[in-house]
C-alpha positions in Angstrom: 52.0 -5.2 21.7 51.5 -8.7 22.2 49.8 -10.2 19.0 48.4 -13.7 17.9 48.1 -14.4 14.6 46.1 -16.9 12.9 48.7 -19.2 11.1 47.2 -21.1 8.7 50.0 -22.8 7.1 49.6 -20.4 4.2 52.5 -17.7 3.0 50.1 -14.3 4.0 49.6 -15.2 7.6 53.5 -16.3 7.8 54.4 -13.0 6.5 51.7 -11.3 8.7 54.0 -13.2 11.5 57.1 -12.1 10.7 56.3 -8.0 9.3 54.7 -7.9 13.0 57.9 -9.3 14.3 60.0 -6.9 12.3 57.9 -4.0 14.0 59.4 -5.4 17.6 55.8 -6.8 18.4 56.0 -9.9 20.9 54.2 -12.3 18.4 52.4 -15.8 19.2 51.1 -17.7 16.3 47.8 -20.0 16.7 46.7 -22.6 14.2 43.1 -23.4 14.3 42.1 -27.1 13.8 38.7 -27.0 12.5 37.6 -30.2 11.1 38.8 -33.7 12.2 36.6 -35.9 10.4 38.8 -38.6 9.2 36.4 -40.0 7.1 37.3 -37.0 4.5 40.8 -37.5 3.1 42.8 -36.6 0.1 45.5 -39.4 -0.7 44.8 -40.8 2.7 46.5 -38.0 4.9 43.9 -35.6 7.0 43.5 -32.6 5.0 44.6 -30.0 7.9 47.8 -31.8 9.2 49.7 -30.5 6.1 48.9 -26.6 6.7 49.5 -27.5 10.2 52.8 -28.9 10.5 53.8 -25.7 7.7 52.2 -23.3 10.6 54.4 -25.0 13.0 57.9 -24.9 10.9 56.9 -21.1 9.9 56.4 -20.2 13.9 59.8 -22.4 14.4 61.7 -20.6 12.2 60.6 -17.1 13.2 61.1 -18.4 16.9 57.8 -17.7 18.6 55.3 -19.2 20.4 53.0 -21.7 18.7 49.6 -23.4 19.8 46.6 -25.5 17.9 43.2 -24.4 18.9 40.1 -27.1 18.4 37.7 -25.4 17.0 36.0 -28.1 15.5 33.2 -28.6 17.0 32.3 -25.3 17.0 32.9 -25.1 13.5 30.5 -28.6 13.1 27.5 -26.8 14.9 28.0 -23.1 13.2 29.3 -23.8 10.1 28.9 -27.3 8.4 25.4 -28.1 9.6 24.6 -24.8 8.8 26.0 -25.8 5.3 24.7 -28.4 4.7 21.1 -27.2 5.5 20.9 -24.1 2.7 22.1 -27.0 0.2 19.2 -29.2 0.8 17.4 -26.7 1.0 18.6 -25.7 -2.4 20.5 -22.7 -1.1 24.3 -21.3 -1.6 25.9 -20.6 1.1 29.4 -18.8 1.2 31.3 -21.0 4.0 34.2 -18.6 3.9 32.2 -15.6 5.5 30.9 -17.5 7.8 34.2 -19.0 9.2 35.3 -15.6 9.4 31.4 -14.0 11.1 31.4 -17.3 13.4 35.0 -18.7 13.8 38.0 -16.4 13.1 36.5 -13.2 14.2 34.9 -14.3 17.1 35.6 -17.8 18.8 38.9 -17.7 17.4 39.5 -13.8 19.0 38.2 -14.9 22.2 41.0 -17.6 22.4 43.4 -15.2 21.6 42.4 -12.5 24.4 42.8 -15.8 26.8 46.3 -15.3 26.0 46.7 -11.9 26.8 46.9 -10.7 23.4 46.4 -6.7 22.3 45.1 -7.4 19.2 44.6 -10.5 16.9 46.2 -10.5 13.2 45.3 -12.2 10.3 46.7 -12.4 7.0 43.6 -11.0 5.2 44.0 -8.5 2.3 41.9 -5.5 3.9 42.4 -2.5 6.2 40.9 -1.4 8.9 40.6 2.3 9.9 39.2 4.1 13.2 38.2 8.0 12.9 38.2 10.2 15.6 35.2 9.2 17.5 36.5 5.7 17.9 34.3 4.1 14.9 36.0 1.4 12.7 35.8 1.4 9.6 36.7 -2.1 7.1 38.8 -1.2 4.2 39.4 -2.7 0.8 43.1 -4.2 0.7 45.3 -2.4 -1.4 46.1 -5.0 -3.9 42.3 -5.1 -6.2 43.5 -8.8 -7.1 43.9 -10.3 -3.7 41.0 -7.7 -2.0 39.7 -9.7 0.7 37.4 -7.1 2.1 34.3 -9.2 0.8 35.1 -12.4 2.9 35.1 -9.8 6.3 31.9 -8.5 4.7 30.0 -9.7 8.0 32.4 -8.6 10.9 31.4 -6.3 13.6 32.1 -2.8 15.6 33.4 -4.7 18.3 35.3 -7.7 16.5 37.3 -4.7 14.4 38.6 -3.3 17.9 41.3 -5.2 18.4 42.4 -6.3 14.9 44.9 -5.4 12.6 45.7 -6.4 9.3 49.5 -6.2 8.5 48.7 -7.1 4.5 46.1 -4.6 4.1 48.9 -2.1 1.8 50.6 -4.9 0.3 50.5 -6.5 -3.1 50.7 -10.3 -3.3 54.0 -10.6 -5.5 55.7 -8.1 -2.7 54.4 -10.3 0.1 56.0 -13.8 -1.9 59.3 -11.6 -2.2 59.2 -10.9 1.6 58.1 -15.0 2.3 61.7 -15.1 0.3 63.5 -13.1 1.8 62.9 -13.9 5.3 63.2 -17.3 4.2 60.1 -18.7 5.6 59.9 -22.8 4.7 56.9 -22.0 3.1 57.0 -19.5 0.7 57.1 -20.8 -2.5 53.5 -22.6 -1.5 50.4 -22.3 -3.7 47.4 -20.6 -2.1 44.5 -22.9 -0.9 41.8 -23.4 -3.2 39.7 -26.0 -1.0 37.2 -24.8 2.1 38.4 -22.7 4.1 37.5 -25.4 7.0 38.1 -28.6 5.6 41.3 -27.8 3.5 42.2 -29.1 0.5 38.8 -31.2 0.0 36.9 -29.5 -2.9 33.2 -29.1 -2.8 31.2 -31.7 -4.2 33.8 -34.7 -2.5 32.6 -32.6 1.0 28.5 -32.2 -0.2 28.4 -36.1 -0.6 29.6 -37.1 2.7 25.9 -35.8 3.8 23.8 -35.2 0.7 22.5 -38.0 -1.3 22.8 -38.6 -4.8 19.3 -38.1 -6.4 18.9 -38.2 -9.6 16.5 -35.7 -11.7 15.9 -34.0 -14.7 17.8 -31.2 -16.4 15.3 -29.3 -18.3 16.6 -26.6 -20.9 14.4 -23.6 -20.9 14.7 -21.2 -24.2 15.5 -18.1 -24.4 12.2 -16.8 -25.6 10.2 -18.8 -22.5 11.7 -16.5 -20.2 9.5 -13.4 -19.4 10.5 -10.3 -17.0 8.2 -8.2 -14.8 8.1 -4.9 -12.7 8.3 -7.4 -9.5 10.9 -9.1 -10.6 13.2 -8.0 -7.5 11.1 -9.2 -5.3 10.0 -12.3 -7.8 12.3 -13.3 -9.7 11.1 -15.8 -13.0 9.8 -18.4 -12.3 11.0 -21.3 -14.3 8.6 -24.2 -15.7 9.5 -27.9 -16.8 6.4 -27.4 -19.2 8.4 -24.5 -21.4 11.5 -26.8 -21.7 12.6 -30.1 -22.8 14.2 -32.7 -20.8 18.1 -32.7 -22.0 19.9 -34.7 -19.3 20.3 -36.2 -15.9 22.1 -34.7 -12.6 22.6 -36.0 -9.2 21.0 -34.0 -7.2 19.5 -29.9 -7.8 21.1 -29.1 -4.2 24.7 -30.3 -5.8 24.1 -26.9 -8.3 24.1 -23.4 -7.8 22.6 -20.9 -10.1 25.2 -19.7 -13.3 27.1 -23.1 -12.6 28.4 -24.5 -16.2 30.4 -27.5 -14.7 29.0 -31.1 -14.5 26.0 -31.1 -16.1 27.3 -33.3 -18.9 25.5 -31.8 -21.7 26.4 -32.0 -25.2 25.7 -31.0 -28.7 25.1 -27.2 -27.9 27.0 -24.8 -29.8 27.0 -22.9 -26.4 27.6 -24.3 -23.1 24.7 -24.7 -21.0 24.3 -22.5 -17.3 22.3 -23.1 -14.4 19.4 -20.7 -14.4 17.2 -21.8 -11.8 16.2 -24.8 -9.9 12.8 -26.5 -8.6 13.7 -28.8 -5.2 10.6 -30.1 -4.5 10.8 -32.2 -8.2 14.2 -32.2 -8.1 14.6 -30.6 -11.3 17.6 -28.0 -12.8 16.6 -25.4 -15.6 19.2 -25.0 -17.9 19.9 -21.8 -20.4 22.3 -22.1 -23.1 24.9 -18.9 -23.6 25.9 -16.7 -21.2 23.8 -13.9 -22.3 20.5 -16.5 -22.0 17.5 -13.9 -20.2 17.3 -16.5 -17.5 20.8 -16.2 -16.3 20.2 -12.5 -15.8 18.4 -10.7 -12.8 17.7 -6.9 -12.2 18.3 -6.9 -8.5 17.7 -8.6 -5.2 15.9 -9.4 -2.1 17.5 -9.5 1.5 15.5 -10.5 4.8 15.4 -7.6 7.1 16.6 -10.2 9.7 19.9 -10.7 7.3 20.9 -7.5 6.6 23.8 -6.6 8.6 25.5 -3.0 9.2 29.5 -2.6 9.7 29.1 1.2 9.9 26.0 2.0 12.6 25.1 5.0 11.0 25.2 3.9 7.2 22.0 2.4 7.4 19.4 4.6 5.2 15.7 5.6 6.8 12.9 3.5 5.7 12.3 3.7 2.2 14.8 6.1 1.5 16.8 4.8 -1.7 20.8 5.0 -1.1 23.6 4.3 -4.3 25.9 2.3 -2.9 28.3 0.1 -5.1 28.1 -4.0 -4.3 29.7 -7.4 -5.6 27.7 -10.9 -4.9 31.3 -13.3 -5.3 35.1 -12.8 -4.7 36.7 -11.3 -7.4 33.8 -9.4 -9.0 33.9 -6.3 -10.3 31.8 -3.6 -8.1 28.6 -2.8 -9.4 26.7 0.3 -8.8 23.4 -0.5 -7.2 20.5 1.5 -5.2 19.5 0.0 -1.3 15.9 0.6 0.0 14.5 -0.4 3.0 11.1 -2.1 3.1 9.2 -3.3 5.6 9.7 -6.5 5.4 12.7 -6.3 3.3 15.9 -4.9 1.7 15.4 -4.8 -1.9 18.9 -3.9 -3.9 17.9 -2.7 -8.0 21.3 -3.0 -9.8 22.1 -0.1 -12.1 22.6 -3.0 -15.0 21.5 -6.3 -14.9 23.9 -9.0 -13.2 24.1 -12.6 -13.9 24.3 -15.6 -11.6 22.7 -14.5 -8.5 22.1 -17.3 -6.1 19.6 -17.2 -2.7 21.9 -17.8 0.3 24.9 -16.1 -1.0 25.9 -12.5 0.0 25.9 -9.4 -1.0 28.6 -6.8 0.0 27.5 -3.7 0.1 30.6 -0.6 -0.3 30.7 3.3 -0.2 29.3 4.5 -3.4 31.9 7.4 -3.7 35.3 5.8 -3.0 34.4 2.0 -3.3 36.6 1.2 -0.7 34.7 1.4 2.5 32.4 -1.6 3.3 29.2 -0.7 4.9 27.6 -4.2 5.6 26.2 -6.5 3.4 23.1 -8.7 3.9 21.8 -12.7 2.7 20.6 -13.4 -1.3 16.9 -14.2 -0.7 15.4 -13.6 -3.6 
């Protein structure tokens, strides 16, 4: 087959390159250059030229075909305003899933079937499988500690058809032993830990080239102010400046997210102080101390009927009929068991045990609850 694959600079898509190679697949690699702001630098080099000129040795030394896409605009009017409009609003967005809903899995694919490609690989950690009456289904990677099945959580019937995942059995270490082997340029290279569109850049540095610094008031609420209710799904506590005391300053509520620990420059607690809710329209963050504080924890969540979205067409349950299903809400978390019911104005998602740090605008993922390895769809943190 002829395949493009999304080089990113990084070792999995560079091994993605060369297992497809291997298989005798003619292979073209294409680096996507999604943000070109020059204004946001690290040391003052552009923080995509290094992943790109690593794309372009990897595609050099494997001897195929290599091409940079501009995405950028694109990403600017999908992606970053988009962004930057659920933090002011006091939102948290997962950027990641959207590069993959808006950009990778869809403008991205549609270059790539401009060049005459069978299917488009990436160097994701997940599988995809197709039964016997052509539906695909999205599969957990192999490896549980690079599972990447979470960030494709959004993906669709038809973006699955021509994709294929050449990781999707592997296990990290193997895939730095093969980056080795083959001697690709890069493979002794850390994995990114910056925005999947801007690069090395972390978070806040991005935030502040947009949001401005306003300064408020951290309030700590205690533990006993906090008071649960039968609508808590649906209304989660509600958090008051007048049950607290004013314990510090931040720059801004929209710089937070809820369970965030880092930056609020608190001291004197014998337990560090979390993020348990904030109030935009005084600008104000409620803080809990402990990680077991009441305020951290919820019961379940909210989705917009509008923002819940289906990978397998038929795993959506009738109207009001409850269906287990087993969920995370970040990377990296643990699956949860969890029971889905439509309403009819909403999803509503009651956990089996009560999770901490859920945040409006993130999303959950929701999986098979027999196997665990099948995700259904997932659908936007409202409540």
């Amino acid at each position: 087959m002829r395949v493009v694959v999304g080089l990113s600079g990084g070792v999995d898509s560079s091994v993605a390159a060369h297992l497809l190679l291997e298989q005798g697949h003619e292979v073209i690699g294409l680096y996507m250059r999604n943000w070109v702001d020059e204004s946001v630098t690290i040391n003052n080099a552009c923080p995509w030229v290094d992943d790109a000129n690593d794309a372009m040795l990897v595609a050099a030394h494997l001897g195929i075909p290599f091409q940079v896409i501009d995405l950028s605009e694109a990403y600017r009017e999908r992606i970053v305003e988009y962004m930057f409009a659920e933090y002011k609003a006091g939102r948290t967005p997962n950027p990641d899933i959207l590069c993959n809903r808006e950009i990778k899995f869809d403008l991205f694919r549609e270059a790539a079937m401009q060049l005459d490609a069978d299917v488009v690989a990436t160097g994701h950690y997940c599988r995809k499988m197709t039964d016997e009456a052509g539906v695909h289904h999205l599969m957990a990677g192999r490896d549980n500690n690079k599972d990447q099945s979470y960030f494709l959580c959004q993906v669709q019937q038809e973006q699955l058809a021509d994709v294929i995942f050449p990781l999707g059995e592997l296990e990290k270490p193997n895939v730095r032993k093969i980056a080795l082997a083959a001697g690709l340029p890069n493979a002794t290279k850390k994995d990114s830990q910056g925005l999947c569109f801007v690069g090395k850049v972390k978070l806040p540095t991005f935030l502040q080239q947009r949001l401005e610094v306003e300064k408020g008031a951290i309030v700590e609420i205690p533990a006993a102010a906090v008071h649960y209710d039968a609508d808590e799904i649906l209304e989660p506590h509600i958090l008051h400046a007048a049950d607290g005391a004013v314990v510090g300053e931040h720059p801004g509520a929209h710089f937070f997210t809820i369970g965030q620990r880092r930056g609020l420059h608190v001291g004197g607690k014998a337990e560090p102080l979390f993020v348990i809710g904030k109030d935009m329209a005084s600008n104000t963050l409620f803080v809990g101390e402990g990680d077991q504080h009441p305020g951290l924890w919820r019961t379940g969540l909210a989705i917009a009927s509008n923002e819940m979205h289906w990978i397998k067409p038929d795993a959506a349950p009738e109207m009001g009929a409850p269906l287990k299903v087993l969920t995370r809400i970040r990377y990296r978390q643990p699956l949860f068991g969890a029971t889905l019911t439509q309403h009819p104005s909403h999803w509503s998602l009651a956990f089996d045990a009560p999770q901490s740090g859920v945040a409006a605008g993130q999303f959950a993922a929701i999986y098979d609850a027999q196997t665990g390895e099948e995700v259904l769809g997932s659908g936007v943190i409202n409540a």
